[in-house]
N, C-alpha and C positions, 0 to 999 in steps of 0.2 A: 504494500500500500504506500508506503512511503517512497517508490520510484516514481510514482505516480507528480508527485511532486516537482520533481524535478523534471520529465518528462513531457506535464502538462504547457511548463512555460516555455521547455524548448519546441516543439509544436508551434506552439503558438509564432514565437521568433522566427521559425523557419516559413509559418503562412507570409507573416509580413515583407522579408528579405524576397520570398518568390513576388508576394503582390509589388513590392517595390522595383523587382528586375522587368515584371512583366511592363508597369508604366514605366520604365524605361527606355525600354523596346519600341515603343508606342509613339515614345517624341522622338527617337532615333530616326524614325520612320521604317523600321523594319518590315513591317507590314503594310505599306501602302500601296504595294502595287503586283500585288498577287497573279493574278492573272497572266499578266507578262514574264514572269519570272517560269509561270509552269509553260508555256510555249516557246520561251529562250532553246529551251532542251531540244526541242526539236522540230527546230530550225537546222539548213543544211549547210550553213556556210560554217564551215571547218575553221579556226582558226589558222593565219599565218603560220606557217615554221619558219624557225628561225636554218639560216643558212648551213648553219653548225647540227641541228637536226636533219636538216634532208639527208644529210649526208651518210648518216648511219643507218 
């Protein structure tokens, strides 16, 4: 019963640390433009190689 104590408040400290990453995130703009990011992938334009890659 008594972990319980110590337990409860760290819980709690860890919701707050996540809810403060997550509005974090949020004015970062991590999330703003969803859409685009899942069609980035595939798209067919290959990146450049660099000179020093073609060659191997």
């Amino acid at each position: 019963m008594s972990v319980l104590f110590l337990l409860v408040p760290l819980s709690v400290l860890l919701v707050f640390a996540l809810m403060g990453l997550f509005a974090w995130a949020l004015q970062a703009g991590q999330f703003d433009d969803l859409q685009r990011e899942g069609e980035r992938i595939l798209e067919n334009d290959a990146a450049k190689l660099d000179e020093d890659q073609a060659a191997s």
